[in-house]
C-alpha positions in Angstrom: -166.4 175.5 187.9 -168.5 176.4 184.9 -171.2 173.9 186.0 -171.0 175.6 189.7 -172.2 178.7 187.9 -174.6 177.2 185.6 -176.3 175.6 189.0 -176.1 178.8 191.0 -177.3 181.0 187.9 -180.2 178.5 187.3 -180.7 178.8 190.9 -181.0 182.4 191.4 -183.4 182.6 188.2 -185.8 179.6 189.6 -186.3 180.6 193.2 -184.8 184.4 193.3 -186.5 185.2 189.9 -189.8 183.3 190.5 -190.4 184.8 193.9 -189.5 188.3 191.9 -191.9 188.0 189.5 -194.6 186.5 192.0 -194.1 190.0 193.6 -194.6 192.2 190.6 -197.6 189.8 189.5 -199.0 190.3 192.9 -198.6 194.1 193.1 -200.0 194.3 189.7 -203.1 191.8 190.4 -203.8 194.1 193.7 -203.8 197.5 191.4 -206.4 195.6 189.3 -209.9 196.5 190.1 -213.0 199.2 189.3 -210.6 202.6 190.8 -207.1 202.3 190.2 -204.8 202.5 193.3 -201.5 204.0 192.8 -198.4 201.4 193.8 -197.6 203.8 196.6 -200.8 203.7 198.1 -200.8 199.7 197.5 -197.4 199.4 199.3 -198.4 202.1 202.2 -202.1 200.3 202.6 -199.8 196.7 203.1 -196.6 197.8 205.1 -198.5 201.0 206.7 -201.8 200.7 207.2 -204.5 203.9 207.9 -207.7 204.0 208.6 -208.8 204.9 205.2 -211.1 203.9 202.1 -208.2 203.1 199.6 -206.3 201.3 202.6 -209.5 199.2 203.4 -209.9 198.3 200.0 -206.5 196.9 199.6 -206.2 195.0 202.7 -209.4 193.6 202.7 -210.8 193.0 199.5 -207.9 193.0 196.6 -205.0 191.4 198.8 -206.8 188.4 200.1 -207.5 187.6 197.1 -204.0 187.6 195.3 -203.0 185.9 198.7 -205.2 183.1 198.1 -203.8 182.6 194.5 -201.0 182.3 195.6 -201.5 179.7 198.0 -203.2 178.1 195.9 -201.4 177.8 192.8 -199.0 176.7 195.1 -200.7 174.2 196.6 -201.9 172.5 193.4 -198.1 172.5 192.1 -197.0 170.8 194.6 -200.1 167.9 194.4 -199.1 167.8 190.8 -195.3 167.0 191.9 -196.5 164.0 194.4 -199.0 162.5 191.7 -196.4 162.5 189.2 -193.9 160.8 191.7 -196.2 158.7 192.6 -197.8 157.6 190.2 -195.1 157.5 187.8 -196.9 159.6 185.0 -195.8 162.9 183.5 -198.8 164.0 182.7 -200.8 163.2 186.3 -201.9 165.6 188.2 -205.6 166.6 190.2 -207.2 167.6 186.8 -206.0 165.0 184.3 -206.9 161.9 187.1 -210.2 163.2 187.8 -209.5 164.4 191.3 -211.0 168.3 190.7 -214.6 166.1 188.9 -215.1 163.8 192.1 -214.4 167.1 194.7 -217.0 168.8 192.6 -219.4 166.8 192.5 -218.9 165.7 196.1 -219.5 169.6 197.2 -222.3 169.9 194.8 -223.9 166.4 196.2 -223.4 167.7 200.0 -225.0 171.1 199.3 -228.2 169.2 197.6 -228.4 166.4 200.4 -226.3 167.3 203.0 -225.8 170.7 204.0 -224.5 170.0 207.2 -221.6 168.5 206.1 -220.5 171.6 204.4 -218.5 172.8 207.4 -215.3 174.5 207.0 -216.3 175.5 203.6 -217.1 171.8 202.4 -213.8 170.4 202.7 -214.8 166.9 203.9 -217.2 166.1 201.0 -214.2 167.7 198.9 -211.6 165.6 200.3 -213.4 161.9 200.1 -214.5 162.6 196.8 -210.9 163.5 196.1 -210.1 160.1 197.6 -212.5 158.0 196.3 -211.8 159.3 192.5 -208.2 158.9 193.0 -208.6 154.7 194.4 -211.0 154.6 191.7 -208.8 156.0 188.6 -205.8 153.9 190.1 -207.6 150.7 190.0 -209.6 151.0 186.9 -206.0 152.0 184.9 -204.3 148.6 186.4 -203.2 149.9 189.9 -199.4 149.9 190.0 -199.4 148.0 186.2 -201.0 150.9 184.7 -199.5 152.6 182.4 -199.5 156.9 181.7 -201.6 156.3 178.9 -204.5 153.8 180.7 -204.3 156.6 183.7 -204.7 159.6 182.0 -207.6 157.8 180.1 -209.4 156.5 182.9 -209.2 159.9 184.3 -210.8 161.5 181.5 -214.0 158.8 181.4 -214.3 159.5 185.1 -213.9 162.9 184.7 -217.1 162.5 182.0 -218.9 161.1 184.7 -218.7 162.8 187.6 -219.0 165.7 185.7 -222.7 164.2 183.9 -224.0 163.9 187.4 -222.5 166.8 188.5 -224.8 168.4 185.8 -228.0 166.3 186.7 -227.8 167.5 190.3 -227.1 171.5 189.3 -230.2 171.0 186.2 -232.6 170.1 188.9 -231.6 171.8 191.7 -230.7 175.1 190.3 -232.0 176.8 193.5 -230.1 174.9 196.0 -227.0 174.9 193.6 -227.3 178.6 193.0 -223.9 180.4 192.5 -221.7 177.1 192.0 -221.2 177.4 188.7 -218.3 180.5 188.8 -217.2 178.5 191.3 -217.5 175.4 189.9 -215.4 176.7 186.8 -212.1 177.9 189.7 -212.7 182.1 190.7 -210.2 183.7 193.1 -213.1 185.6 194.3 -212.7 186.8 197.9 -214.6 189.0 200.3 -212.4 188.5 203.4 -209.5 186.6 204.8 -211.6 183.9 205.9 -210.7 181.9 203.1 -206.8 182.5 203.5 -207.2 182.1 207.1 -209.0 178.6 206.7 -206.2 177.5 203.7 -203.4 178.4 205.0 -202.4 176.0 207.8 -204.0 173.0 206.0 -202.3 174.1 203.1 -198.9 174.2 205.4 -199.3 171.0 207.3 -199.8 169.4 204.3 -197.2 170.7 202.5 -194.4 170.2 205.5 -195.7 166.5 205.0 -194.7 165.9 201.6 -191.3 167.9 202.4 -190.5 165.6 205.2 -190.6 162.8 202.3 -188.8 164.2 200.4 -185.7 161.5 200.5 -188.5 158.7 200.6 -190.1 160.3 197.4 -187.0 160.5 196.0 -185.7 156.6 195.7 -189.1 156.3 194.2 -187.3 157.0 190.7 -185.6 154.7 191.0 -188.6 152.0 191.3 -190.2 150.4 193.3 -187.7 147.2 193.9 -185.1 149.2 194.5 -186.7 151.3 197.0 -188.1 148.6 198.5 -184.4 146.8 198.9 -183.1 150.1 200.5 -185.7 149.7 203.4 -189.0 151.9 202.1 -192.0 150.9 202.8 -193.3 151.8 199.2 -197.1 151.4 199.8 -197.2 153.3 202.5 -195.1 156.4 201.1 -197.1 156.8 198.2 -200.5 156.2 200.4 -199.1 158.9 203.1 -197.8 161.0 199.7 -201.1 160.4 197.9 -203.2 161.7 201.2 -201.2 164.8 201.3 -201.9 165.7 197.6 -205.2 164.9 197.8 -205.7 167.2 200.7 -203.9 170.0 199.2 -206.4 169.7 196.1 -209.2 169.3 198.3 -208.8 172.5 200.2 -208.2 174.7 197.4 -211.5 173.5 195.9 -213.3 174.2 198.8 -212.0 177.6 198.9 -211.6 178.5 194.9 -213.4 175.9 193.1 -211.3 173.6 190.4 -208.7 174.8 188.9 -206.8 172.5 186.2 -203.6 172.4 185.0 -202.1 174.0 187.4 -200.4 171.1 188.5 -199.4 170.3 185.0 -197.8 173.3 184.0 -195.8 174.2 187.3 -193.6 171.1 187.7 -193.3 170.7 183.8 -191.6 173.9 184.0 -188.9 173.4 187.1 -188.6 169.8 185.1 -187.5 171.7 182.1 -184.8 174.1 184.0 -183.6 170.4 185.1 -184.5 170.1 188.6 -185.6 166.6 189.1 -184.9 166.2 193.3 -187.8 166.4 195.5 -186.9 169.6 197.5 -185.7 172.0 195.1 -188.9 170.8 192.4 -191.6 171.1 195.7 -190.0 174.5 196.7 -189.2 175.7 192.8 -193.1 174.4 192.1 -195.2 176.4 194.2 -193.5 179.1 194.0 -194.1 179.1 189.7 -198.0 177.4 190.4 -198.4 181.1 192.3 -197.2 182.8 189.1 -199.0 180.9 186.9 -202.6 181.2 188.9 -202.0 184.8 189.5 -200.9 185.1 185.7 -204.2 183.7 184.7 -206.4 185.7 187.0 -204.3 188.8 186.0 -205.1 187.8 182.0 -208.7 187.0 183.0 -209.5 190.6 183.9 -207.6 192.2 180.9 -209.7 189.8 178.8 -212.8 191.2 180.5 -212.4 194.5 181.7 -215.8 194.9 183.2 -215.1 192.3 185.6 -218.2 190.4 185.5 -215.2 188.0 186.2 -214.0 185.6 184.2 -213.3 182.1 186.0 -210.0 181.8 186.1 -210.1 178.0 185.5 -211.0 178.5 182.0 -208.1 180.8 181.4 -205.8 178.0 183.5 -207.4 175.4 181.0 -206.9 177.7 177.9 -203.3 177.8 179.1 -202.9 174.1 180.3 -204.3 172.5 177.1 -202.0 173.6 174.6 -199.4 172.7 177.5 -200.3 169.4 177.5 -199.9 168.8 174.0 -196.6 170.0 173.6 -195.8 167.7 176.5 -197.3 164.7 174.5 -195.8 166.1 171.6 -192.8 166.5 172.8 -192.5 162.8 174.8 -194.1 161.1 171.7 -191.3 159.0 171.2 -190.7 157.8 175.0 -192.9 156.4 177.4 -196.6 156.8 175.4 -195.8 155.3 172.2 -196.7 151.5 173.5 -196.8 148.9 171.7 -200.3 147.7 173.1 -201.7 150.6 171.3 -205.7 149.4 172.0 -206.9 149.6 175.8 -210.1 147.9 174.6 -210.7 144.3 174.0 -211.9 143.2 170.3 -211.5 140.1 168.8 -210.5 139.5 164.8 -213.5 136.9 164.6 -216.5 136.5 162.3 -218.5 137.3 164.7 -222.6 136.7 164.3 -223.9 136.1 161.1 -225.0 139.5 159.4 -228.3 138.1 158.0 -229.3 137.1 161.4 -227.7 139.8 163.3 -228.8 143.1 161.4 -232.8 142.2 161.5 -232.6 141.1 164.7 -231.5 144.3 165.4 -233.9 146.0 163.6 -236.7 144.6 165.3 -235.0 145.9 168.3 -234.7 149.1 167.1 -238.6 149.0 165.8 -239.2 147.7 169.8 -237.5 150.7 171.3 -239.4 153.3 169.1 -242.5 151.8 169.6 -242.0 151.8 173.1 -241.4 155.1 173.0 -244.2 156.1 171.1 -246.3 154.6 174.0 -244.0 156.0 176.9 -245.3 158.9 178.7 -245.3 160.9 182.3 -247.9 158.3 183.4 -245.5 155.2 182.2 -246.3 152.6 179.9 -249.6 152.5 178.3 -249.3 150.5 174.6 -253.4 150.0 174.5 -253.9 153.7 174.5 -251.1 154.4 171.6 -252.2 151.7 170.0 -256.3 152.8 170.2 -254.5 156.5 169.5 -253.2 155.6 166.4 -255.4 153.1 164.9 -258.9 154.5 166.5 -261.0 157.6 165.8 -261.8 159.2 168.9 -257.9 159.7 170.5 -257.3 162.5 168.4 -255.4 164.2 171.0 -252.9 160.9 171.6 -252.7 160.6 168.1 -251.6 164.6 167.7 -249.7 164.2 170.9 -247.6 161.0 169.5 -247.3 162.1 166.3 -246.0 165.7 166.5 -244.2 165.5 169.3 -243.0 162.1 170.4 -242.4 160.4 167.0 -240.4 163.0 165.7 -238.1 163.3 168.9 -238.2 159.5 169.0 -236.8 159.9 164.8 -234.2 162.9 166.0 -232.7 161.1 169.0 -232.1 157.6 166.5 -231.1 159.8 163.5 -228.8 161.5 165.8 -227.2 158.2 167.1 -227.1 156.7 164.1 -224.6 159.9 163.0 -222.9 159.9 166.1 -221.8 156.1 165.6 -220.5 156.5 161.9 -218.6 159.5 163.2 -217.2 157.8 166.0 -216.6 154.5 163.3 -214.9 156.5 160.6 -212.4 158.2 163.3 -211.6 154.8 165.0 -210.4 153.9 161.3 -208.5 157.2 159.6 -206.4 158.4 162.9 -206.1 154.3 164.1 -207.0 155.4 167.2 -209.6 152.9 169.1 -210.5 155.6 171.6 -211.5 158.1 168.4 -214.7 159.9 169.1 -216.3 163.2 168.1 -216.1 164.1 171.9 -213.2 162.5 172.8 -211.1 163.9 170.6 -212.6 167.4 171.1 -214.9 167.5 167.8 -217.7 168.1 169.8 -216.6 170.2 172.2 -215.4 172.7 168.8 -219.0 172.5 167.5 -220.8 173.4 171.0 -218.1 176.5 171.0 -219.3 177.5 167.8 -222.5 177.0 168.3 -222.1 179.2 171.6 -220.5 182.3 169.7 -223.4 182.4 167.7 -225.4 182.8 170.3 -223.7 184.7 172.2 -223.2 187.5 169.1 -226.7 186.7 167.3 -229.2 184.8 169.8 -230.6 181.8 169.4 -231.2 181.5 165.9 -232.3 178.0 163.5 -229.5 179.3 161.2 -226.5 180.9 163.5 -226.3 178.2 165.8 -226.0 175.1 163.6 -223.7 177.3 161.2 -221.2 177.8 164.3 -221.5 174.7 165.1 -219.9 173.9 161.7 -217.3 176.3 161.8 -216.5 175.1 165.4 -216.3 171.3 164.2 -214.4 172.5 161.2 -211.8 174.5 163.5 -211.4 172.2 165.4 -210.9 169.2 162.6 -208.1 171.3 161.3 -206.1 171.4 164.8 -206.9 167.6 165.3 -205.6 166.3 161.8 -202.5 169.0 162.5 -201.8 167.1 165.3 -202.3 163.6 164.2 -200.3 164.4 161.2 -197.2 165.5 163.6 -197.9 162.9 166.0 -197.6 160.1 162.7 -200.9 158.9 163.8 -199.9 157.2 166.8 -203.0 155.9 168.8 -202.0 156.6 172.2 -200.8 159.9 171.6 -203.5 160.9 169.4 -205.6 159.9 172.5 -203.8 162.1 174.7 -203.6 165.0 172.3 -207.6 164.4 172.0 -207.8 165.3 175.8 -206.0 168.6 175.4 -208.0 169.7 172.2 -211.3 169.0 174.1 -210.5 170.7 177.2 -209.5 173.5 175.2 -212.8 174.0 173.5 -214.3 173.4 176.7 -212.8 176.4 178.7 -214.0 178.5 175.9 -217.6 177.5 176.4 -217.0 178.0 180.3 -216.4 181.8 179.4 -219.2 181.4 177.1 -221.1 180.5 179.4 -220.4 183.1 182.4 -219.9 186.2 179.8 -223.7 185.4 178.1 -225.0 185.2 181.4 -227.2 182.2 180.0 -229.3 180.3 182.4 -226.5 178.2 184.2 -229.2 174.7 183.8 -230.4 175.9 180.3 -226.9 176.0 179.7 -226.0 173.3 180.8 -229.0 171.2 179.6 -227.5 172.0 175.9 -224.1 171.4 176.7 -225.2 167.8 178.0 -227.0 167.0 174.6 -230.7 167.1 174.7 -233.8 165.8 172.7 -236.0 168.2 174.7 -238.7 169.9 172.5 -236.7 168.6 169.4 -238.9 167.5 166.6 -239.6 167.9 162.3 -237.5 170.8 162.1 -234.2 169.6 162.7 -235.3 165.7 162.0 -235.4 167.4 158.4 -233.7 170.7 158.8 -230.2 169.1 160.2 -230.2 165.2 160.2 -232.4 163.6 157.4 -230.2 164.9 154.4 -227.0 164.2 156.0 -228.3 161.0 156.7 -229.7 160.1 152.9 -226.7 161.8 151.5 -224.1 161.1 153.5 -224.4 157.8 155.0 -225.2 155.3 152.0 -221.1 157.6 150.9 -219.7 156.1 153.6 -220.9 152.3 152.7 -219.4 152.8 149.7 -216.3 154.4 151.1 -215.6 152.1 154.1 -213.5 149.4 152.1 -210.4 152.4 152.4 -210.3 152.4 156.3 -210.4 148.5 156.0 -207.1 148.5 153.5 -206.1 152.0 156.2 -206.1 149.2 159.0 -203.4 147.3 156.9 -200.5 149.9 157.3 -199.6 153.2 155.3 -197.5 150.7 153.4 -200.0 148.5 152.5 -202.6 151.1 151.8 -199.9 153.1 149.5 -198.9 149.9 147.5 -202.8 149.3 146.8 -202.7 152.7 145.0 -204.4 154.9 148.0 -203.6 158.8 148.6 -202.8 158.0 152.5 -202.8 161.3 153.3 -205.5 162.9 151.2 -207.5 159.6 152.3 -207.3 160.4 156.0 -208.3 164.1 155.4 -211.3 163.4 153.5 -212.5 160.4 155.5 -212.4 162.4 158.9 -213.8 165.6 157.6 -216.5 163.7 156.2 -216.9 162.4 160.5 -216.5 166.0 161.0 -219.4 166.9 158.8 -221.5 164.2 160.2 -220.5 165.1 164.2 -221.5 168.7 163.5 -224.7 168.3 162.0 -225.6 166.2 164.7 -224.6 168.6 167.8 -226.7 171.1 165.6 -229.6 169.0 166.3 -228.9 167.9 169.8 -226.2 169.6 171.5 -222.8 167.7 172.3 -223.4 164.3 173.3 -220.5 162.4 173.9 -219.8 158.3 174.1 -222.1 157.5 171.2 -219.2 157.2 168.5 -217.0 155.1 171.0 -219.4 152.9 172.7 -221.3 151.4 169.3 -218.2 151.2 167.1 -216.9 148.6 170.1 -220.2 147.2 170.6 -220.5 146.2 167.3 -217.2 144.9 166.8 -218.1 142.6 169.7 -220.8 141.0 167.7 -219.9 141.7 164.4 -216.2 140.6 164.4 -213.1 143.6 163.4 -213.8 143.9 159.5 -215.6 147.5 159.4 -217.6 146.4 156.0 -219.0 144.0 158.8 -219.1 146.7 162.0 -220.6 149.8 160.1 -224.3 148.6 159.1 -224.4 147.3 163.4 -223.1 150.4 164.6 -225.5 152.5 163.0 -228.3 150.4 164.7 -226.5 150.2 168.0 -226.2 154.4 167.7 -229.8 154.5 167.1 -231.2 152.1 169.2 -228.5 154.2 172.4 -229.4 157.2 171.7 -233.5 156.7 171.2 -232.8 154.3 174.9 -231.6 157.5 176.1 -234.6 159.4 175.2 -236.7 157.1 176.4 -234.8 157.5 180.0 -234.3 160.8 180.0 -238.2 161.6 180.1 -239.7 159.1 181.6 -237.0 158.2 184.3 -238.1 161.4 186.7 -241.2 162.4 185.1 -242.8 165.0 184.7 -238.7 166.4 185.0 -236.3 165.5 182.4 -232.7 164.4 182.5 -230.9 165.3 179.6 -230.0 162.8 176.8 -226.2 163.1 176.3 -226.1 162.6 180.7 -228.4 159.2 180.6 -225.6 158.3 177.6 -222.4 159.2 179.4 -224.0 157.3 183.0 -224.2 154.4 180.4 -220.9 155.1 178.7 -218.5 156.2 181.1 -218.8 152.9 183.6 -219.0 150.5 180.2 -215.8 152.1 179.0 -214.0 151.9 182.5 -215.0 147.9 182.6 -213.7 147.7 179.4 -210.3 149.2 180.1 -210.3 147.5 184.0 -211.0 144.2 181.6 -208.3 144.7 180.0 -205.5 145.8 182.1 -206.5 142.4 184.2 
């Protein structure tokens, strides 16, 4: 009897409560706006309609809007619920798999080079590029081996990369792309009901779809043997189940843009109240993803009552974030802490000789900058650097070389080379192998920073590199929180990292839209750039660090090899653990920051040369650290040398050419390893 009443109690409060409060939410979201309208007039204008100004603005302006919230929130609860059935993750869902980067950029693509596919508000671009990132995140992670952990990963990296070229195509064709980027950040913003009227029955057909499987979806907890000896034909329920989510996701970012976490938070919460069977957690989930998108549209125009508005996907992101660590936090000890704690291959081997390796990559190095110095908008022309610098009469060269692409050339290997020990030193305190500056949301704090300052001061030689300290240093402390709570466990750390980063990257969304900034000069920063870089912060924000700094860590770099033994180990030798970690990773910290000071937040730098060098240098960091520097160096001045010359007289920016690199190196790696 008791647990009759517990049921029907928990009942009434999931469904009768949640489609309560999605009433007040929406009453209160419709009385939001430049002239308040009184709740009588609100309910008169929607159950009694006149033929007057307050009426007309209701219907037609504010309710559409809170109606296509709701749908939508809904609709992306539910996709969440089939991704997380399907593909047996927790943590799945349209943001976290990449499915909201490859609609994006598929929209973004089609409005650049082909408009006429944008009909019905671009929701066949949105839909194969939904598609296509899915099959690719799948397969990349191990395809029905893959593991939460590999999934979620792989949907980050791809996430990086669709949203790099995403960027290139918005930098360059800011005219074509013009008003994307509210959109592109998730905005509720509606001046009709065409919207609602073009959602809704796609939004309906697809969800009467996944209903219909509900049983089928169902016996797929219990695995896939199992449901295959009861008669399903697995591959094709998660396929049909897959379609339907995708579709659902597809057709709100047509209409609203991407919006994260939404299907992340809703089912997470009907999970928690204990409803685990298909119906009841569909019905009970888009019921809460309406209250939590209109919650977040609601809290977007308190924070900003001027109503420039706010995209609402930042404030779903600001939410979702913190959401998704407790979820890691909280399943720490289940299914992510695996064994298998590296998703990259490395070998404990010698590896190549250092006294052969190290010049050899020096001369490299030496090649690349030289190459450089010689590289202009009209290609490759060595005999006129070389009569520049060495003659009398090229005085221009010569000034042009040496006060402009010299320095830049210095700033963008200087930069690397930071980058790389950064990335190193993480790998080694938090034992994570996917530790990065970026990854783990370092970066992402600094470029924060760095935009406060601008947005309260300006741009300013001081302000900006100052909050992009106090960003980093923010940010630092929340990571090593975590990490400490989390007992330095790779995989969760690696998860956590994704949460922290996505945080600091809805606050320089808002940033961005409430500083009105150029949307491609924002963007062009936020990518990392070498543009117009030169003496001042070669000397101003990366030489010292680099003289100072560096030759510390050489001497300090023995502790992360006796780190790598075990906290036992390490303790017995006589280390602080603890106090070791801290100072080791603020030290990356320190590094990391001074070099988004100089060139923005560039990601893939840390985690690409640490691995490249342990390829050739074997797993002993003593051994990796003097190879990584160069391998930094030698990425990011490649990058520079790419990112001017490979659309000239128009530049791509740096931190883009590196994450194009990055992003599809890391993905064989994983795909390499999950083989």
């Amino acid at each position: 009897m008791n647990n009759m009443l517990q049921h029907s109690i928990r009942a009434v409060l999931t469904f009768g409560g949640g489609a309560v409060l999605l009433c007040i939410l929406t009453f209160i979201h419709i009385n939001q706006g430049s002239v308040e309208i009184p709740l009588e007039t609100v309910v008169q204008a929607i159950f009694v309609p006149e033929d007057t100004l307050s009426h007309h603005t209701v219907r037609i302006l504010r309710l559409p809007r809170a109606v296509i919230g709701i749908l939508a929130g809904g609709a992306l609860a539910v996709a969440g619920v089939v991704l997380q059935r399907v593909t047996k993750n927790p943590l799945a869902s349209a943001s976290t798999l990449g499915i909201h980067a490859g609609t994006y950029f598929a929209v973004v693509a089609a409005t650049v080079f082909f408009p006429a596919a944008l009909f019905g508000n671009g929701i066949a671009p949105a839909f194969f590029g939904g598609i296509f990132t899915f099959a690719a995140v799948f397969i990349l992670s191990g395809g029905n081996k893959a593991t939460p952990v590999r999934m979620v990963l792989a949907g980050m990296i791809v996430t990086f990369l669709f949203s790099s070229l995403t960027s290139v195509l918005q930098i360059f064709y800011e005219n074509e792309t013009a008003g994307l980027f509210l959109w592109g950040s998730g905005t509720l913003v509606q001046n009709d009901w065409s919207g609602v009227q073009f959602a809704l029955p796609v939004i309906a057909a697809g969800l009467l779809v996944i209903l219909a499987m509900g049983r089928k979806l169902d016996t797929l907890k219990l695995g896939d043997d199992v449901a295959v000896a009861l008669g399903q034909h697995v591959n094709t329920v998660k396929l049909t189940a897959t379609v339907a989510a995708v579709l659902l996701t597809s057709v709100t970012v047509s209409v609203v843009g991407p919006i994260g976490f939404v299907g992340l938070i809703a089912p997470h919460i009907i999970k928690l109240i204990s409803y685990q069977n298909h119906l009841p957690l569909t019905i009970a989930s888009f019921i809460w993803g309406g209250n939590v998108l209109l919650g977040a549209d609601i809290a977007a125009r308190i924070i900003d009552p001027s109503f420039s508005e706010l995209p609402v996907g930042a404030i779903t992101a600001l939410i979702g974030a913190p959401w998704l660590i407790y979820l890691v936090l909280r399943q720490r000890k289940g299914s992510y802490g695996e064994k298998d704690t590296s998703v990259l291959p490395g070998k404990a081997t010698g590896g190549i000789p250092l006294n052969l390796l190290i010049p050899l990559l020096g001369i490299v190095v030496m090649l690349a900058l030289a190459v450089s110095l010689a590289t202009g908008n009209y290609g490759f022309e060595p005999l006129l650097a070389f009569q520049a610098l060495f003659g009398e009469e090229e005085a221009f060269m010569r000034g042009l070389m040496l006060d402009l692409r010299l320095p830049r050339a210095l700033v963008a290997l200087v930069s690397g080379m930071l980058l790389a020990v950064s990335g190193l030193i993480y790998q080694g305190v938090l034992r994570n192998p996917l530790a990065d500056p970026s990854v783990i949301g370092i970066t992402s704090g600094a470029g924060a920073g760095a935009l406060v300052m601008m947005y309260l001061w300006g741009v300013s030689a001081v302000w900006v590199p100052l909050g992009a300290m106090v960003g980093a240093f923010i940010f630092f402390m929340l990571v090593m929180g975590l990490a400490i709570r989390a007992r330095f466990q790779p995989t969760i750390l690696a998860l956590l990292g994704i949460g922290v980063s996505a945080f600091g990257s809805a606050i320089i969304q808002i940033l961005v839209v409430q500083a009105d900034m150029g949307v491609a000069s924002a963007l062009t920063w936020l990518s990392g750039t070498t543009y117009a870089r030169g003496w001042t912060e070669l000397f101003y924000y990366l030489l010292w660090p680099a003289v100072i700094l560096l030759p510390l860590v050489f001497l300090l770099i023995k502790i992360v090899d006796t780190l790598a033994l075990g906290d036992d180990t390490a303790k017995g030798l006589g280390i602080r653990v603890m106090s070791v970690r801290f100072y080791l990773a603020l030290l990356a910290t320190v590094l990391a920051a001074f070099s988004v000071a100089a060139v923005g937040t560039i990601g893939f730098v840390g985690l690409i040369a640490p691995h490249f060098a342990r390829l050739l240098a074997g797993s002993a960091n003593q051994r990796v650290l003097p190879v990584a520097v160069l391998i930094g160096g030698l990425l990011m001045v490649t990058a520079d040398l790419i990112s001017r010359t490979l659309l000239a007289p128009n530049e791509i920016p740096a931190g883009i050419v590196v994450a194009i690199i990055g992003a599809p190196y890391f993905l064989w790696l994983m795909k390499k390893r999950a083989d």
